[in-house]
Phi, psi and omega in degrees: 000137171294109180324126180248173183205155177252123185243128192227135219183149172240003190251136152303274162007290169308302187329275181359285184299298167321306187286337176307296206308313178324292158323314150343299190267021174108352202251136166264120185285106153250139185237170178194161201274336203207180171296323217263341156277340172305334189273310171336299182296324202295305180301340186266333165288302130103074190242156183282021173190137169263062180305117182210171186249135172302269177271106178240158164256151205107242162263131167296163202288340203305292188320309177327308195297319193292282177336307194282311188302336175278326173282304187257080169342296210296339165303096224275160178232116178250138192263145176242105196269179205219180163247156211087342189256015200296314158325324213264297167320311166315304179286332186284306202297311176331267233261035151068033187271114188305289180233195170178142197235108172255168163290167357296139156282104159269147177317308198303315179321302213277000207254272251284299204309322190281344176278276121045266161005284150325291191320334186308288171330295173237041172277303173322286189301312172342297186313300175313296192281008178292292193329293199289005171257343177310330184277319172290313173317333181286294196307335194303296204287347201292353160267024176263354214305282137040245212289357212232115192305105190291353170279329228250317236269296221274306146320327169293324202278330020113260179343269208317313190299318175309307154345285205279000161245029189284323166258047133233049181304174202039350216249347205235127180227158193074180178266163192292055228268014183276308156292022184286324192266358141356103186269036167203207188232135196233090154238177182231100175258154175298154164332324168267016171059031157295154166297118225205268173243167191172130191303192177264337168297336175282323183291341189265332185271002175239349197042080184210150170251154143324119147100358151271145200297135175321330199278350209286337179293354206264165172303308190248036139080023223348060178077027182086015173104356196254055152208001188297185204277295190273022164247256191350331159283318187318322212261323183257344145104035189209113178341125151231200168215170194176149196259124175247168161258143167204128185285151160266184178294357175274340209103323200287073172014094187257151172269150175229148141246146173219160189214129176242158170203145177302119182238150183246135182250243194265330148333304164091024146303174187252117154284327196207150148239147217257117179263153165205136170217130206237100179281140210304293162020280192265000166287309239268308188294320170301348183258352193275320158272019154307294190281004183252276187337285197317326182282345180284294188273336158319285180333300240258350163314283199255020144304327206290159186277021184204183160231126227240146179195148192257138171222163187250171154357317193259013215013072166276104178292104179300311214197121185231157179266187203264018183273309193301328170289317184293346199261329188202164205302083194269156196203080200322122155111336174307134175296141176314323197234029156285322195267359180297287207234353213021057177270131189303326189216171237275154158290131165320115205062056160276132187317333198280294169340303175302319181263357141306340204262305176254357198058017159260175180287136189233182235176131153191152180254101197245124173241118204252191158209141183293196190263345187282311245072006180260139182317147159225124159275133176202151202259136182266119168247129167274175176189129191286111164254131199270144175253197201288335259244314201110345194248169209265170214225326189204189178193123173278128166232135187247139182218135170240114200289151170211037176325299237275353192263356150305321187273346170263347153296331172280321166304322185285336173259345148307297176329301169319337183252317133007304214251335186297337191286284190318315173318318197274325186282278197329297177318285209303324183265014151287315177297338169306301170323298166327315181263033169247327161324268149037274180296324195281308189296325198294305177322311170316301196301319176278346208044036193267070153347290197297303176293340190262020161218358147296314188269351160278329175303310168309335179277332168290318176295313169297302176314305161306359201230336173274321155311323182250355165304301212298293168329344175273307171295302185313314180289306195298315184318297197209140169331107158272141145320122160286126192255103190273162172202143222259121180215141175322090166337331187278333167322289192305321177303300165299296200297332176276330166281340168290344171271345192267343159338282179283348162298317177298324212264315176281336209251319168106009156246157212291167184215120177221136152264188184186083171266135131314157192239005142227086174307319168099200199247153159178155182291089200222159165269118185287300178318324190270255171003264183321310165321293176299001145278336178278278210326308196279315167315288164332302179329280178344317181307292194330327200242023164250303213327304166330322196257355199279005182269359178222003165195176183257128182265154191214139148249158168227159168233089181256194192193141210229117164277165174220146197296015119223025169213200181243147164260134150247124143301118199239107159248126180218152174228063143298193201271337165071169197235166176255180192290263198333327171306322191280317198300305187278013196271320167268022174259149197272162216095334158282105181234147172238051163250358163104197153274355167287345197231151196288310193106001193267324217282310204256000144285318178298333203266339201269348191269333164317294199295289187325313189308336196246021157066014163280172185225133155261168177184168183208120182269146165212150143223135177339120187064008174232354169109170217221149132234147179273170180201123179224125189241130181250100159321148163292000000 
């Protein structure tokens, strides 16, 4: 496209002339007679460069200069003088005026100027998409900041600004305001290390001025300039780089890198040196807070309650947290479902596959295995990750074990044949109860003493046996009310050894208490209670029962006050419990009895004891017997 340029004269004649050479040198001429038809042609043409005369009537080429430069900054103006008008030039370069040219304008002169001009032009735009690109290049790089050495980055970029300002020695004055948007400090000082131009960051973070010597910001002033940063390019004649000190407007003591580079002028002598300067400081802080993220999202990576893992395309484990290494056969670069299930091929309906396939999130329920070989169930979510691009590159799959909520599911439908048992069992010792009824009126009826206290007894053993089914289903089924009433702990106390008495006594083990006789009062629901203690007791027989044929077994039950509640002790030298055993004890459902057992008793004994604000715990060791311990508040 053809250069354009606006030539504004009040002499026909000059137009004339100017304008042939112009055309000559490639520019579509636009003219005007006077400023004020010139400001008219500029806004509406809007040319990048601009030729006027100083003395015109009217608006003077001054005015011009001032108008176009408050609208377009970026328009370069070149003056055209008179003799006599040197001041006046001058005073146009104040208010940012490229150049100025006097008459009569010879081609050559007027060839330099325009060149210059140009160089102006499209040293700025350069400058501009540096700018305006500076903020994505920053984010671009910021997960390089690390790895990627910033002096050598920071010397290329040092090296390239030189380039672009190498034709304008003499030409640059004022601050860099084309370098403003810089994240570092920018001047350009003369051959006497005078101050020549300098961003605003520079002027503001040295507290400096145009035309103060550059060495004056190092700690030690470098020796009167012959050792600074821009006297050592003067002397070697070569871009360098170098760690300096510099006080600030505070006083305070900075580390800097600076980087210098040699700008030439047509000559190829160094006319100017281009200084930057950057401080450790905020390098330091872009990599720390780098490194505080990453370390921020590692943490929260492998900290997370499940297990998470990035696969690719071959479902290849990119990236696993540490619960998924520790749990199960992990192996950088390893198929997801080798380390799973250790299958030769992908598991069936895998979730991840479906979502390379459609890009959603898929949902799937899976039982894999850990590194011990025991099943883990556990449920899977995908989630597709995505490049700038759009396309999906790789898919997080998070898996959640839910062995344990399969195994209470397996359990609630055990409860369901449990209680359908029980229903059937009941039924059978209500008709036994009938016929112990039965036995009693007939005894009545015969006055036969010996049967009527055979069949109450039997009726008592059945009731009591209905009675404690029935209570386990009931406390487990739903939330009881407690019914308190305020009663003698030692009362409570007697009543769990006469029933537990005779159980130990038929079972062939010895049963000793240690009551205190004064436990004192205290508020409890005695059925609900008394149960959850005859429940650990009983265990206890139990769990000798197994042993007296190879030593002599004891349970004891004592009881204690404390200023504010009562302690009871359950001791037995049983068959004792294992760790995984202890860990596990009061939750339901667990018993370690077999089918002799609900699984029900020592969860129920333990929401007893909570109902009433008490605490339980049980010490145990394998083959030496177990004690319980239960504290009830007053």
């Amino acid at each position: 496209m053809q250069k354009r340029l606006l030539l504004v004269d009040d002499e026909p004649g000059i137009r004339k002339v100017v304008g042939i050479a112009l055309m000559d040198f490639g520019y579509a001429v636009l003219e005007a007679a006077n400023g004020d038809e010139g400001l008219e042609i500029f806004r509406r043409e809007k040319p990048p460069v601009v030729i006027t005369d100083i003395r015109m009537p009217g608006m003077d080429g001054l005015d011009l200069l001032r108008a176009i430069k408050a609208e377009t900054p970026e328009t370069e103006v070149i003056l055209v003088t008179g003799h006599g008008d040197m001041d006046v030039a001058i005073e146009g370069l104040r208010h940012d005026a490229c150049d100025f040219i006097s008459k009569p304008v010879g081609p050559e002169v007027l060839e330099i100027s325009l060149k210059r001009a140009e160089e102006k032009i499209v040293l700025r735009e350069r400058m501009r998409e540096y700018t305006e690109n500076l903020e994505t290049l920053v984010r671009d790089q910021a997960d390089k900041l690390v790895e990627i050495e910033r002096r050598n980055i920071a010397q290329q970029a040092v090296d390239g600004m030189s380039q672009l300002l190498g034709g304008l020695s003499g030409e640059v004055e004022g601050d860099l305001g084309l370098l403003n948007a810089l994240p570092c400090m920018v001047s350009i000082q003369d051959r006497r290390q005078r101050i020549v131009s300098a961003n605003a960051a520079y002027l503001e973070r040295m507290e400096a001025s145009v035309g103060d010597p550059g060495y004056s910001i190092y700690t030690t002033h470098a020796r009167g300039g012959q050792d600074s940063p821009v006297a050592r390019t003067l002397r070697l004649g070569r871009g360098l780089r170098s760690q300096e000190g510099v006080f600030g407007p505070d006083e305070t003591l900075c580390s800097v890198t600076v980087h210098t580079a040699p700008i030439r002028g047509a000559s190829g002598e160094i006319d100017l040196v281009l200084e930057l300067i950057v401080e450790a400081s905020e390098i330091q802080r872009l990599q720390d807070e780098l490194r505080a993220s990453r370390h921020r999202f590692q943490q929260l990576f492998d900290d997370a309650p499940c297990y998470i893992t990035v696969l690719d395309r071959s479902l290849r484990v990119q990236a696993a947290n540490r619960r998924f290494r520790q749990e199960f056969a992990f192996e950088p670069e390893g198929f997801c479902y080798r380390a799973y299930c250790d299958n030769a091929r992908p598991c069936f309906g895998c979730p991840t596959l479906k979502t390379f396939e459609d890009g959603q999130s898929h949902r799937a329920e899976l039982t894999v295995r850990g590194k011990s070989g025991d099943p883990v169930n556990v449920v899977v979510w995908t989630a597709p990750i995505r490049n700038a691009a759009g396309e999906i590159e790789a898919v997080m799959e998070m898996a959640t074990d839910i062995t344990e909520f399969v195994r209470m599911q397996d359990h609630l439908a055990s409860l369901g044949m449990l209680i359908a048992s029980l229903s059937h069992g009941i039924k059978g010792l209500l008709t036994a109860l009938d016929a112990g009824v039965y036995k009693v009126n007939s005894g009545f009826q015969s006055g036969d003493q010996e049967k009527v206290q055979a069949g109450w007894s039997k009726v008592t053993e059945l009731v009591g046996r209905i009675r404690t089914m029935v209570l386990d289903i009931l406390f487990y089924a739903k939330k009881r009310e407690l019914q308190l009433r305020e009663i003698a702990a030692l009362k409570l106390a007697d009543h769990v050894v006469e029933t537990v008495r005779p159980k130990a006594e038929e079972a062939g083990v010895e049963f000793r208490t240690d009551i205190s006789d004064n436990l004192g009062n205290f508020s409890i629901d005695e059925v609900v209670l008394s149960a959850a203690v005859v429940n650990i007791l009983e265990n206890a027989v139990d769990a000798c029962r197994e042993l007296k044929e190879t030593r002599n077994c004891f349970v004891e039950f004592r009881a204690r006050p404390d200023a504010s509640g009562v302690f009871f002790e359950i001791e037995d030298n049983g068959a004792g419990m294992s760790e995984e055993t202890l860990s596990r004890l009061f939750t339901v459902f667990f018993s370690t009895k077999g089918s002799r057992g609900t699984g029900l008793g020592l969860f129920i004994a333990k929401k007893a004891v909570d109902q009433h604000g008490g605490r339980i715990g049980a010490v145990s060791e394998l083959g030496q017997g177990s004690v319980f311990r239960i504290w009830i508040p007053r």
